[in-house]
N, C-alpha and C positions, 0 to 999 in steps of 0.2 A: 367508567374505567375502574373497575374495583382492582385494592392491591393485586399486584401480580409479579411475579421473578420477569427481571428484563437485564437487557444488557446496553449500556451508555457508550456510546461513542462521540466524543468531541472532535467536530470540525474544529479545522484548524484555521481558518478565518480567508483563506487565499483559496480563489475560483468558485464556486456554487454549494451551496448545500443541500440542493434539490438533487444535483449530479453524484453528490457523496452518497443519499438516499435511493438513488436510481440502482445506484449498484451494490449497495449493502441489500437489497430488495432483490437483485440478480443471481447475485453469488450466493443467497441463504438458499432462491427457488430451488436453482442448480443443484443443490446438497441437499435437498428436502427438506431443509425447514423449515418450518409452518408456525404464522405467529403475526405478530402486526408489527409494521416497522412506518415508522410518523415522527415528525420533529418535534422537538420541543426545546425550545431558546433555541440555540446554535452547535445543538448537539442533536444525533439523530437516535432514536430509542427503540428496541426490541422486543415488544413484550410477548413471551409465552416457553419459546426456547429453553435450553438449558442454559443459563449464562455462561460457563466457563467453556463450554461446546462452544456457541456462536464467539469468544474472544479469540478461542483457537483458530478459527476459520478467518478471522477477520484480522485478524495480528496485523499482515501487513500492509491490507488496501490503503492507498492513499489519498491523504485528504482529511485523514485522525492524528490527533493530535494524543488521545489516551483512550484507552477500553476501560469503563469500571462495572462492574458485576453487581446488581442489585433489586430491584423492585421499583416498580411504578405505582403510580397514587391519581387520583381526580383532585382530591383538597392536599392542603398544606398540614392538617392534621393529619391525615392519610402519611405521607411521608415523613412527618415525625414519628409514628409510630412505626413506620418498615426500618428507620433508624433506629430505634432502639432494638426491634429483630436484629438488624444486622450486627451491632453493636455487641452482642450479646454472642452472636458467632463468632466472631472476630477480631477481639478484646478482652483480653484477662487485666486484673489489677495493676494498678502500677503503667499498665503498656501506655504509651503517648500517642499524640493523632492530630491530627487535621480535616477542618471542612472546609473546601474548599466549593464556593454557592453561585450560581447564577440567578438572578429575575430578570421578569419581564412581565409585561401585562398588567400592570402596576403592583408588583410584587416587587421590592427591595432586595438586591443581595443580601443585605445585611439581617434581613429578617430572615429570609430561608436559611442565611448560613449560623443564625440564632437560635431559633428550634430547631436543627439537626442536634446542632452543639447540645442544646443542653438533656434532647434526649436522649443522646448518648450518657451522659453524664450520668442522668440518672438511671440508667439502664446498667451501666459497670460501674459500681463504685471503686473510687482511688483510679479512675483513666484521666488522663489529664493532655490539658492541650497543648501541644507544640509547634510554634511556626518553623524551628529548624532540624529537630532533628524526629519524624511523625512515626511509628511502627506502622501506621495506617492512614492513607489516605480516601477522604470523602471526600465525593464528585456529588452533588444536591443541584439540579437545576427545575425551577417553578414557576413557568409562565401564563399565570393565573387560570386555567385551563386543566391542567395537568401539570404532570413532573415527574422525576424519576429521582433518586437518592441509591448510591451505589459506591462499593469499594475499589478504588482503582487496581487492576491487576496487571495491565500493559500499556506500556508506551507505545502510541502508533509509530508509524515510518514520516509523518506529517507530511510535506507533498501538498499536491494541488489533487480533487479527484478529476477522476478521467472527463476532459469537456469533450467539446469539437475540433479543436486544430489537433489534425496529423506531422507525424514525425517520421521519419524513413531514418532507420541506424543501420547504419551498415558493419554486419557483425562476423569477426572470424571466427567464434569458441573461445579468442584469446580472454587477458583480464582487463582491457581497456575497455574492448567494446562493449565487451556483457554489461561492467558499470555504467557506461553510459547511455547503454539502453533502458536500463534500473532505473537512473536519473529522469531519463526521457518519461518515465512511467512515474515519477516524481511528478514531474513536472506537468502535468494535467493530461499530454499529449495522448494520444490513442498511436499504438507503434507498430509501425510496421520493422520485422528485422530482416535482411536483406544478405543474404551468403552467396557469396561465388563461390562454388564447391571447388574444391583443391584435393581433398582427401576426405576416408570415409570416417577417421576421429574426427575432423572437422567438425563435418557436418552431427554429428552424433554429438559434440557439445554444445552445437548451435541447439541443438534439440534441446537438449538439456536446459541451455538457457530460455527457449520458448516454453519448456512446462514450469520451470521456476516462476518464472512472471507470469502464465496463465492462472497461478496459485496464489499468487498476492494482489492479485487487479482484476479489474472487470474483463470475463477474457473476451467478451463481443467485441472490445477494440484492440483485438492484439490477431497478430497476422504475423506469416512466415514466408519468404520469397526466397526458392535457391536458384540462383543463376547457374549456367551451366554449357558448355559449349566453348564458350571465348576464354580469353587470358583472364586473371583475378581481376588485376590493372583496368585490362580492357571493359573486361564485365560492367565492373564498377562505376567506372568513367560514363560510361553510356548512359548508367541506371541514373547516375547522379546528375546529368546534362540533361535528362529529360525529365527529372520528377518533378512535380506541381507542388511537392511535399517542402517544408524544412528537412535537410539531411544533414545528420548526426555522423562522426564519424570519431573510435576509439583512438586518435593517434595523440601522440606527445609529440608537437610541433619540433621539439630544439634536438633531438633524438631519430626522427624518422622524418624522411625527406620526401616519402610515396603521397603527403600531404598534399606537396604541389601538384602532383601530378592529378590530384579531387579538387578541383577551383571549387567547387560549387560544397566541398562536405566541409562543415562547421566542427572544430574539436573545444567542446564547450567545456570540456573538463579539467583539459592539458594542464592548467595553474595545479590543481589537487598533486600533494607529495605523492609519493611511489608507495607511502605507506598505508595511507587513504584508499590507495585503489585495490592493497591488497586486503586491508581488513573487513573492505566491501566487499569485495568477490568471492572472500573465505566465507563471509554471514551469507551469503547468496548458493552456498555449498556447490560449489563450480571447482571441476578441474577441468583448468585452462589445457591450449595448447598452442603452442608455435607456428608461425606462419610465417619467415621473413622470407624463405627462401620462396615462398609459391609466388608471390606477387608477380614476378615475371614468365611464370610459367605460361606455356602459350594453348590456345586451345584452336578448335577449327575451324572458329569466326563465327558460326551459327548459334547465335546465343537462343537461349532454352529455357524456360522460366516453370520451374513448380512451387507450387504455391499451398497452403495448409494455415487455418484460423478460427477463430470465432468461438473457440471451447476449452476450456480444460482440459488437459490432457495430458498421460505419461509421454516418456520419451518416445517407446514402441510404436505409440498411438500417432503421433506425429510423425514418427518414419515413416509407416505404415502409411500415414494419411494424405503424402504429396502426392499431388496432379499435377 
């Protein structure tokens, strides 16, 4: 494994790292990247890609904890010396910093996070270390095998990655459900989103939020169900009394009372302030819409199910793509 530009993603220590892997491996195939993607410690690593290309892609899969942009190495010499490369890009005098080290393999953190240190040092003179306030942070992880040494450049969404338990959310376009279907994709779940169609903005922001989330997660576990035929109420009730699934549901219990009327749908979120769910839904770049008055609209009993999943896609492409 001779040096190479790679891109660093920390797991974030909750669900598998095989599964964070599975899909960082998925989501690069899907967009043509080409390149080697293998663990190393508890972080999973990129090497060949552009770095800052693959952190864009990956920003917000969950299951990262941070993306740092860097190089890989086979020895510990090997990464001291792509440290000082880096260093030397991305450090002028004076500037402050951090290393921040993993081992394994009988490799010390304190040793990896010892020779990054001090080849930076002497790669920029006058850079100096700071535990609190760093212009730069280094991600160094060395499990006697290999490593990678790289500049942190984003904060993942952290999360669980996507395992095996499924989730059913049952979603209007509004800002409850879209959040707590996000969540649900947080939360390791593979999700299915579930619309009783009411109207055609509706359904067009339901879409919306199925290309959003096919863009931040693994889309092989992401699914889209529009009910269609019966009442909202009705719809729902039936989907929720018969699913095998956990079912999620965007309501705020002390507010909206259609709650009882979903025995079976979970509102996992409801404690979150008003303001929580708005600053999630605006970062999620969602315009909601309103549904209070369709809940009792009645439909012609013959419920109807199309269904659309498994890809990436714009909004068009998911309108276009229900059966």
């Amino acid at each position: 494994m001779p040096i190479s530009r790679s891109t660093i993603l920390r797991w974030t220590g909750r669900g598998s790292l095989s599964e964070l892997q599975a899909s960082v491996e998925f989501v690069l195939g899907q967009n043509g990247f080409k390149g080697r993607v293998y663990s190393v410690g508890e972080s999973v690593a990129v090497a060949g890609p552009e770095p800052l290309g693959v952190s864009a892609l990956l920003a917000h899969l969950p299951g990262v904890a941070w993306i740092a942009a860097g190089m890989t190495g086979r020895t510990l010499r090997e990464l001291t010396s792509a440290s000082g490369r880096l260093a030397r890009k991305y450090l002028r005098r004076g500037d402050r910093f951090v290393v921040e080290a993993e081992g394994r393999g009988g490799a010390l953190p304190s040793d990896v996070g010892g020779s990054v240190t001090s080849s930076i040092l002497d790669s920029v003179k006058g850079a100096r270390v700071s535990l609190t306030s760093p212009k730069v942070r280094f991600r160094a992880v060395f499990d006697g095998e290999g490593g990678a040494v790289g500049v942190e450049v984003k904060k993942g969404p952290g999360g669980v990655p996507t395992g095996s338990e499924s989730a059913a959310c049952l979603v209007s376009g509004g800002m409850h459900s879209s959040v707590t279907a996000w969540h649900a994709l947080l939360g390791g779940y593979r999700v299915l989103l579930v619309h009783s169609r009411y109207s055609d903005e509706a359904l067009r922001a339901v879409a919306r939020l199925y290309s959003e989330l096919s863009h931040r997660g693994d889309p092989r576990w992401l699914a889209l169900e529009v009910l269609e035929g019966d009442s909202v109420i009705g719809a729902l009730s039936r989907y929720a009394d018969g699913s095998k699934r956990v079912v999620f549901g965007g309501f705020t219990p002390p507010k909206n009372g259609n709650l009882a009327r979903l025995p079976k749908a979970q509102a996992p979120l409801y404690l979150l302030p008003e303001e929580r769910f708005a600053a999630e839904f605006e970062e999620l770049g969602m315009k909601g819409v309103d549904a209070p008055e369709a809940w009792d609209r009645k439909g012609s009993g013959e419920l109807r199910v199309r269904r659309y999943g498994g890809k990436a896609a714009d909004v068009s492409s998911v309108l276009d793509g229900l059966r």
